[in-house]
C-alpha positions as CSV (number, residue, x, y, z in Angstrom):
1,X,80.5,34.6,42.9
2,X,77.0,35.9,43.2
3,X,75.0,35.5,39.6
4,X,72.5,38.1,40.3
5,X,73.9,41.5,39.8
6,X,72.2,44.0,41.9
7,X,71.5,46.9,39.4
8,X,69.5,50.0,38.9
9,X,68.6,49.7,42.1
10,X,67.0,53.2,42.0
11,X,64.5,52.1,39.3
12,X,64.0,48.6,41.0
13,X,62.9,50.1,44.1
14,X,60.2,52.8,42.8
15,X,59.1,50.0,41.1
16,X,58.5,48.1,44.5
17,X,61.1,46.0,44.9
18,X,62.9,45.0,47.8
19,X,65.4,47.6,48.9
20,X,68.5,47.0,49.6
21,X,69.5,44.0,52.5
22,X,70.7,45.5,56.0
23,X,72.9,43.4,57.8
24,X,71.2,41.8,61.0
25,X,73.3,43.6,63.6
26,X,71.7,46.8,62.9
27,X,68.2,47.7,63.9
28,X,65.6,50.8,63.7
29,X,66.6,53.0,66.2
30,X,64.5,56.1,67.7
31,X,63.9,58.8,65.0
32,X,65.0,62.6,65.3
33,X,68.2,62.1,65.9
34,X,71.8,60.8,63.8
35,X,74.7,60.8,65.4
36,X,74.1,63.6,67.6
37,X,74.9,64.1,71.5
38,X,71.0,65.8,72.2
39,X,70.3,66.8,75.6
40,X,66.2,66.6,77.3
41,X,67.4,68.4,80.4
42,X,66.4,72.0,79.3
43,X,63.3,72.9,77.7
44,X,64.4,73.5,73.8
45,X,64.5,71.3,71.1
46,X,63.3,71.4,67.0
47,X,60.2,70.4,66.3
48,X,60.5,68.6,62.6
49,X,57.0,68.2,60.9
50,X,57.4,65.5,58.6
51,X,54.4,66.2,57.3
52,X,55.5,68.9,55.6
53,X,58.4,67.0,54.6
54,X,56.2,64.8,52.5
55,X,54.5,67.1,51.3
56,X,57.4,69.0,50.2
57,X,58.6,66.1,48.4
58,X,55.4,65.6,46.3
59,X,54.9,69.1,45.1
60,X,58.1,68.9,43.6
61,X,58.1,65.1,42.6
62,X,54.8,66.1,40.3
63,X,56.2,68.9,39.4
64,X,59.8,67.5,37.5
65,X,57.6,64.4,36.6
66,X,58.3,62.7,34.1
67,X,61.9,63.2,35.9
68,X,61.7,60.9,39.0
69,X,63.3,62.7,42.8
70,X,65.8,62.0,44.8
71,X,66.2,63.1,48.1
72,X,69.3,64.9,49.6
73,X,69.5,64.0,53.3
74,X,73.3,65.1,53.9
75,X,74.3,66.8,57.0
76,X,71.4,65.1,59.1
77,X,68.9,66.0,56.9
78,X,69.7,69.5,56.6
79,X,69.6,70.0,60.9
80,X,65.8,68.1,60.5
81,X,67.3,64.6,61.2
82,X,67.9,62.0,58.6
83,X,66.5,59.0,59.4
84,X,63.0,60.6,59.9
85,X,63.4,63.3,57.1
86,X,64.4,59.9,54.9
87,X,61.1,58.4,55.6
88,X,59.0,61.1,54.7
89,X,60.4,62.1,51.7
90,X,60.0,58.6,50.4
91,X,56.4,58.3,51.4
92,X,56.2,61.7,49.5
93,X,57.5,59.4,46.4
94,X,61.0,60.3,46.2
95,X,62.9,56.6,44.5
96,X,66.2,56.8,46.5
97,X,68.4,59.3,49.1
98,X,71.3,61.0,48.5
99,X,74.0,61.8,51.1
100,X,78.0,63.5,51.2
101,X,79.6,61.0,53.7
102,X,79.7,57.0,54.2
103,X,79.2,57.8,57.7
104,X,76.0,59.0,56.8
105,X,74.7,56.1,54.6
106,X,75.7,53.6,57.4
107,X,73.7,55.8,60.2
108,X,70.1,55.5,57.9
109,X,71.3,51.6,57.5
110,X,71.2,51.6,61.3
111,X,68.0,53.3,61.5
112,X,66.7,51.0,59.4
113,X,66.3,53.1,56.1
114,X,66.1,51.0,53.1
115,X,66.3,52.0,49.9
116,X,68.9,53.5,47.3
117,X,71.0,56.1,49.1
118,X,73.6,57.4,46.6
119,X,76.8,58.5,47.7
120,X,77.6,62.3,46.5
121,X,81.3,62.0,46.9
122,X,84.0,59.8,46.3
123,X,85.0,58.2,49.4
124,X,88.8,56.8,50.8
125,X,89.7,53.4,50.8
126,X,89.3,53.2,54.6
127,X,85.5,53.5,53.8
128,X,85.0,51.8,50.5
129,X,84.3,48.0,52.8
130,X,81.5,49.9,54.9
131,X,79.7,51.7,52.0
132,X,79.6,48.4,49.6
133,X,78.7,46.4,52.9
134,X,75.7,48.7,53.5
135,X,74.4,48.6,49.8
136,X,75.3,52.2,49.1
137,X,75.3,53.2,45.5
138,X,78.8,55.2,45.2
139,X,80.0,57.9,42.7
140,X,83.1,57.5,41.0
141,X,85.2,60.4,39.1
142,X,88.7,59.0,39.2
143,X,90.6,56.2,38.3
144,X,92.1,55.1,41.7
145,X,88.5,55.2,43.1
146,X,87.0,53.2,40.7
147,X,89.5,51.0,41.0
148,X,88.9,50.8,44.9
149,X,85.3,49.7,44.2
150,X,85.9,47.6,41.8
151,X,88.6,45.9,44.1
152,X,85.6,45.8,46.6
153,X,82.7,44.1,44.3
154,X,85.4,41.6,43.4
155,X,86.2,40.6,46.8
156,X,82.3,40.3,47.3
157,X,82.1,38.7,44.3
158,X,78.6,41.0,43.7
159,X,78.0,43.4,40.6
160,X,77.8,46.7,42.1
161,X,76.2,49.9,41.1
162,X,78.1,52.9,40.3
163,X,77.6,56.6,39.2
164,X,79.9,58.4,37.4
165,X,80.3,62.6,38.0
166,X,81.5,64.8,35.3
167,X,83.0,68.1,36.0
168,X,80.7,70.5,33.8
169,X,82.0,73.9,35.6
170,X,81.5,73.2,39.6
171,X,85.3,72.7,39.9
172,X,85.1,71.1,43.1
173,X,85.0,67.8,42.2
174,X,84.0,65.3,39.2
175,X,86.0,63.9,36.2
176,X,87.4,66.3,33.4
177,X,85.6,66.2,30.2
178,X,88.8,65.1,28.5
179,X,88.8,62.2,31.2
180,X,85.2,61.1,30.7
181,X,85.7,58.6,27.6
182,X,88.6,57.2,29.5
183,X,86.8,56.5,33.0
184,X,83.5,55.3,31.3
185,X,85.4,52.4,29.0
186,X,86.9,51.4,32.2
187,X,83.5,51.7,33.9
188,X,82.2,49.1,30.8
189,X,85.1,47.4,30.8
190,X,84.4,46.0,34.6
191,X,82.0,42.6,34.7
192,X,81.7,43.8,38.2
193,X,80.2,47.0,37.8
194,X,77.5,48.3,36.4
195,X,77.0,52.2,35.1
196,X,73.6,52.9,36.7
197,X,74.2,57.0,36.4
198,X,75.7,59.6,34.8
199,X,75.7,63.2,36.7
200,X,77.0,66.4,37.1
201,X,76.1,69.2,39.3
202,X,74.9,73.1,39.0
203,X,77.2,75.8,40.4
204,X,74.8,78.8,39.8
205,X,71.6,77.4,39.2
206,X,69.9,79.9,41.5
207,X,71.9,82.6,40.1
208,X,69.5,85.7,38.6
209,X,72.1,87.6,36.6
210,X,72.4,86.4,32.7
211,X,76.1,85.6,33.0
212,X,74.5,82.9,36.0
213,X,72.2,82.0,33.2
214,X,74.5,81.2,30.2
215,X,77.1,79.9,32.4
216,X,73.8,77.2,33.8
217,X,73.3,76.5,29.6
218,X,77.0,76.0,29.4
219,X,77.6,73.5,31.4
220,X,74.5,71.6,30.1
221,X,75.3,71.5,27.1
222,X,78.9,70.4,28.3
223,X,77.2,67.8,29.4
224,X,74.8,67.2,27.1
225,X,77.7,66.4,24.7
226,X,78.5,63.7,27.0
227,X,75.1,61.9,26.6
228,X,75.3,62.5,22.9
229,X,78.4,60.0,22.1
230,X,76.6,57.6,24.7
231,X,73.5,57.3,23.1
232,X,75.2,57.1,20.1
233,X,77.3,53.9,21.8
234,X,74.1,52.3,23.0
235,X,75.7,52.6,26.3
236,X,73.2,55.2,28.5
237,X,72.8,54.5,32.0
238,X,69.3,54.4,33.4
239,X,69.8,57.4,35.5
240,X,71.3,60.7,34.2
241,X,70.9,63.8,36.8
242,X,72.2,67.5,37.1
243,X,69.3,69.5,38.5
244,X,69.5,70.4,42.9
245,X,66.2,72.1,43.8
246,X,67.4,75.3,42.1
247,X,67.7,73.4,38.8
248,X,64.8,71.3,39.2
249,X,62.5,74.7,39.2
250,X,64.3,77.1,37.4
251,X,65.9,74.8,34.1
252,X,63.6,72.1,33.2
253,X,65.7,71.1,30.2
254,X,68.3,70.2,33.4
255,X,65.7,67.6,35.1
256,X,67.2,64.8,32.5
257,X,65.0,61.5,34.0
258,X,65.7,62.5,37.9
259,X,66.5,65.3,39.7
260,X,68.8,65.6,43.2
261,X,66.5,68.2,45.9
262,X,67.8,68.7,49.0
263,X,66.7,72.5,50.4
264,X,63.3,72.2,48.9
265,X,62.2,69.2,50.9
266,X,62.7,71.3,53.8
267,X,60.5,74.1,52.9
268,X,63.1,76.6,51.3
269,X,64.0,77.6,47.6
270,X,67.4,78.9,47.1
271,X,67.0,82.3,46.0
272,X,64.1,85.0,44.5
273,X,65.0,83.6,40.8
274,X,64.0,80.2,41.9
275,X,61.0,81.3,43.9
276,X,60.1,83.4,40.9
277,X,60.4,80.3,38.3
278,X,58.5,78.2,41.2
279,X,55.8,81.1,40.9
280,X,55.7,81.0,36.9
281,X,56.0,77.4,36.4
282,X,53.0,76.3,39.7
283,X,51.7,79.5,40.9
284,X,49.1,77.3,43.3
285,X,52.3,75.6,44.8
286,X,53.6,76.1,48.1
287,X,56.1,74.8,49.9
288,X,56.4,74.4,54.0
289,X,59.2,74.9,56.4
290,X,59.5,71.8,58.4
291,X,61.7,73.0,61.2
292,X,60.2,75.1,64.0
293,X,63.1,75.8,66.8
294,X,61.3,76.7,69.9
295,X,62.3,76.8,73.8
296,X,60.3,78.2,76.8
297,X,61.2,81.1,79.2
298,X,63.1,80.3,82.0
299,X,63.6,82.8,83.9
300,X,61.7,86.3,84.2
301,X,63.3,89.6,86.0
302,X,62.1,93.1,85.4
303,X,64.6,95.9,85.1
304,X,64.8,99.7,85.3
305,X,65.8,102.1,82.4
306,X,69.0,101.8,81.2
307,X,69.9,98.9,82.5
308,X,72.4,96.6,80.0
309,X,71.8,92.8,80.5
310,X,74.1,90.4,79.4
311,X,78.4,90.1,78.1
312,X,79.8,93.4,77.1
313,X,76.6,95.6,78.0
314,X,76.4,96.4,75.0
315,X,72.8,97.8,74.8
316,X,70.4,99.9,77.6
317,X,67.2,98.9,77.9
318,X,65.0,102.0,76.2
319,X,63.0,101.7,79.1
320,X,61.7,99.6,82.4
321,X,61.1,96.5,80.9
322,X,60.2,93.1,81.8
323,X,63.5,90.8,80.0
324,X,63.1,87.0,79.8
325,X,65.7,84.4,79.4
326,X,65.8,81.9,76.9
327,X,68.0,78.6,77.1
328,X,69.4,78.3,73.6
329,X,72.4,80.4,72.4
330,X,75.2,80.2,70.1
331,X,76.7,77.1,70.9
332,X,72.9,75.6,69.4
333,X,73.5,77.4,66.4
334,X,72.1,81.0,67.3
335,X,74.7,83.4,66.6
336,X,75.9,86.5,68.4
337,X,75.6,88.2,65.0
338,X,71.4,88.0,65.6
339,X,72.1,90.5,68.0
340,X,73.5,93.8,66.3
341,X,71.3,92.9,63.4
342,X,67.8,93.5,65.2
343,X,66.6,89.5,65.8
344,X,63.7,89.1,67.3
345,X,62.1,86.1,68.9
346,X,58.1,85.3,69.3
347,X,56.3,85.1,72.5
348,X,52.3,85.2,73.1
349,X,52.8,85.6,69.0
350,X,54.6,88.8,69.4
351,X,58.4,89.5,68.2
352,X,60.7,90.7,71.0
353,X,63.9,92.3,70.8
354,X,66.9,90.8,72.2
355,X,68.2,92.8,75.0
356,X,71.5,91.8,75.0
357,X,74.3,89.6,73.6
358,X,73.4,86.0,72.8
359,X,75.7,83.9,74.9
360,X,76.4,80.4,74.4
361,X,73.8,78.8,76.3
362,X,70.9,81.2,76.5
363,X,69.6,84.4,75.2
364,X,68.1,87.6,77.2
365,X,64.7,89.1,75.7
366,X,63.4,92.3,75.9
367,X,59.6,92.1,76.6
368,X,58.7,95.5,77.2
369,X,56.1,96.4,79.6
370,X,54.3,92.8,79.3
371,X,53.7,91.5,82.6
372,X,51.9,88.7,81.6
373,X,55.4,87.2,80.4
374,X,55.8,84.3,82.5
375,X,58.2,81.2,83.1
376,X,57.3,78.1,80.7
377,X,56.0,80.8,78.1
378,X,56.5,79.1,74.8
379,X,59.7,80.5,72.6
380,X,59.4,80.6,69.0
381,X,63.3,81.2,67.2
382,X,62.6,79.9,64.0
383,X,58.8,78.9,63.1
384,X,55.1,80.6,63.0
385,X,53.7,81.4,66.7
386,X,49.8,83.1,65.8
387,X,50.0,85.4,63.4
388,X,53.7,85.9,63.2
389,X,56.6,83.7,61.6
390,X,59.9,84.0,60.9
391,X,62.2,81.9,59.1
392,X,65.3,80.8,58.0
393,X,65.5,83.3,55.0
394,X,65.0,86.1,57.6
395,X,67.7,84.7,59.5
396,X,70.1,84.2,56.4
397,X,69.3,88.2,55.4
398,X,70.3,89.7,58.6
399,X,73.2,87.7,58.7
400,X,74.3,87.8,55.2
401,X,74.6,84.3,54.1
402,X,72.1,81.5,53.1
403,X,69.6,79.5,54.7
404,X,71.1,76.3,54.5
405,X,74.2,77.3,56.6
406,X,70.7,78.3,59.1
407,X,69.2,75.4,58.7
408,X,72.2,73.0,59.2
409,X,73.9,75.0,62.0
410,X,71.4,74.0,64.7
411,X,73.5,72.2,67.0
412,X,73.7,68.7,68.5
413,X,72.7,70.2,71.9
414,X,69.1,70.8,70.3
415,X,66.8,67.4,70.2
416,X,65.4,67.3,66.5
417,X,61.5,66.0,68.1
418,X,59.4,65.1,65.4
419,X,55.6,65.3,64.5
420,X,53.1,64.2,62.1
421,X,55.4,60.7,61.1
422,X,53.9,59.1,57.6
423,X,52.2,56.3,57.8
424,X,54.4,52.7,57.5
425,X,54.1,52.3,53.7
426,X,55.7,48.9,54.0
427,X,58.7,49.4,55.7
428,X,59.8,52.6,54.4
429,X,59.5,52.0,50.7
430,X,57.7,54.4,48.4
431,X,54.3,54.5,47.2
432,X,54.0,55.2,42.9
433,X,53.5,59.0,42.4
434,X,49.7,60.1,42.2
């Protein structure tokens, strides 16, 4: 049995410790990407400034401090690529990364991330071998999964960390409050664990209404009570978290001693009462959208009055225009809705109308009388061309949902090419905050 228990691994590495050991069969592989089937036979792809990735990550890093980050790189980093998104954010000083699936973990293991990467989710016992073998820090709530990675440190003969989720209000998952003094005994009780965190997580944080308020307090102070009878046990982990981005701004009482953002590292705050509390608390602070989603023209035809490009000719051209076709469409995560709801893309830094249905591999724009519009013209669909810029919030209003569902339904199709890469801070591990 190993001696040396491997604990607080979150603390040890901000500290600048070694992260966490990657077996020798898996090396650094090409950045942009996870597990994604990208194509380079078309010209479109996502252009991921990392840049403003670290940047992201120290605006709000100094501004939860003394609270510490950690960075939520689920779902491919949001649509901006793990790996690379992974990097950044610990360059910008984030101490450790966060993600939903084993799967996931594994895939920045591969890519040779190191660090803490904290596992959001319990996870079955088909994948409880590959997340202990990869040094990913898991979250327990229930008894049979504790017991599942307990089972696993023994067979290892390692002491493992382990976070434990409460159930403040989410309801989606977590341990009861009534099962919480139950599942931390057991959590003591273990030589072969050891209870590096205590969490819970924020159902309406961005919520403006007072009922989103008090229902915010409530379920701190649920958890607060939690905290209460372990301090007064002596037995508080080193890391206790509740705040996303939305809680991290808008409840500073919520930031505890670290703090989970995931759509703020990517240039987005969830909602006008967090971008007002951002505004209140650090009016000088901005933050940058670090995903531009560009293409260039194809193909250009011009055609007479009335004309009605595309499936279901749905719409006449107002007048003879020159219409330009675009290779991206819904089957890379632009949706037909764009369409009926106005969407315009940027070319030569001007919007354009769609002139017809987006179908699933390209799009058809309306470029009035512009004869200058040419083949290999640059394509803006998300991002700043000149002057102009639209963004993922635009996109989220005219289609009536949010824009992380924007952000993380850009397809596999797309390649996630990346710019401005951080400097090699010692293999990816995080400089001290400024």
């Amino acid at each position: 049995m190993a001696e040396k228990a491997e604990k607080n691994v979150f603390k040890l590495f901000r500290a600048g410790m070694k992260g966490p050991v990657m077996s020798d069969l898996f090396s650094a592989e090409p950045e942009g990407g996870g597990t994604m089937a990208q194509g380079t036979s078309r010209p479109a792809w996502a252009e991921i400034d990392l840049a403003a990735i670290t940047h992201n990550t120290k605006v709000l890093a100094q501004l939860v401090r003394p609270a510490q980050l950690c960075a939520v790189v689920k779902a491919n980093g949001y649509g901006h690529g793990a790996a690379a998104v992974a990097r950044a954010a610990l360059a910008g000083g984030a101490i450790g990364l966060a993600v939903a699936l084993v799967d996931e973990g594994v895939d920045l293991r591969r890519r040779g991330v190191r660090g803490p990467v904290l596992l959001l989710s319990e996870c079955g016992a088909e994948a409880v071998d590959a997340a202990m073998a990869n040094n990913l820090t898991p979250t327990v709530y229930t008894a049979e999964g504790l017991e599942l990675f307990s089972a696993a440190a023994r067979q290892l003969g390692q002491r493992k960390p382990v976070h434990v989720k409460v159930d403040t209000g989410m309801h989606r998952v977590g341990a009861p409050l009534a099962e919480v003094p139950a599942l931390l005994r057991a959590v003591a009780d273990d030589p072969l664990l050891v209870f590096e965190g205590l969490w819970t997580h924020l159902a309406v944080a961005d919520g403006d209404s007072d009922d989103d308020r008090t229902f915010t307090h409530r379920q701190l102070a649920a958890f607060d009570t939690v905290l209460t009878d372990l301090d007064r046990a002596k037995a508080l982990p080193d890391l206790v978290h509740a705040a996303n981005t939305a809680g991290a701004i808008a409840y500073p009482a919520g930031r505890y001693n670290m703090v989970r953002c995931g759509l703020g590292l990517y240039g987005y705050l969830p909602g006008p009462a967090v971008t007002a509390a951002l505004g209140a608390a650090a009016p000088d602070v901005t933050l940058q959208p670090a995903l531009t989603l560009r293409a260039q023209v194809t193909s250009v035809r011009t055609l007479e009055e009335g004309a009605r490009p595309s499936y279901g000719r749905l719409r006449p051209l107002p007048g003879r225009s020159v219409v330009a076709t675009v290779p991206l469409g819904y089957a890379d995560g632009v949706p037909r809705a764009l369409f009926a709801q106005g969407y315009s893309v940027l070319i030569g830094g001007r919007r354009r109308p769609l002139a017809g249905m987006v179908t699933m591999d390209q799009i058809v724009v309306d470029c009035g009388d512009d004869a200058s519009v040419r083949p290999g013209d640059d394509v803006v669909l998300l991002g700043r061309q000149g002057d102009e810029e639209i963004t993922a919030d635009e996109w989220a209003n005219l289609l009536g949902t949010i824009s992380y569902e924007v952000l993380c339904g850009i397809g596999p199709r797309v390649p996630r090419v990346v710019v401005n890469a951080p400097e090699p801070t010692g293999g990816s591990m995080s400089p001290p905050l400024p």
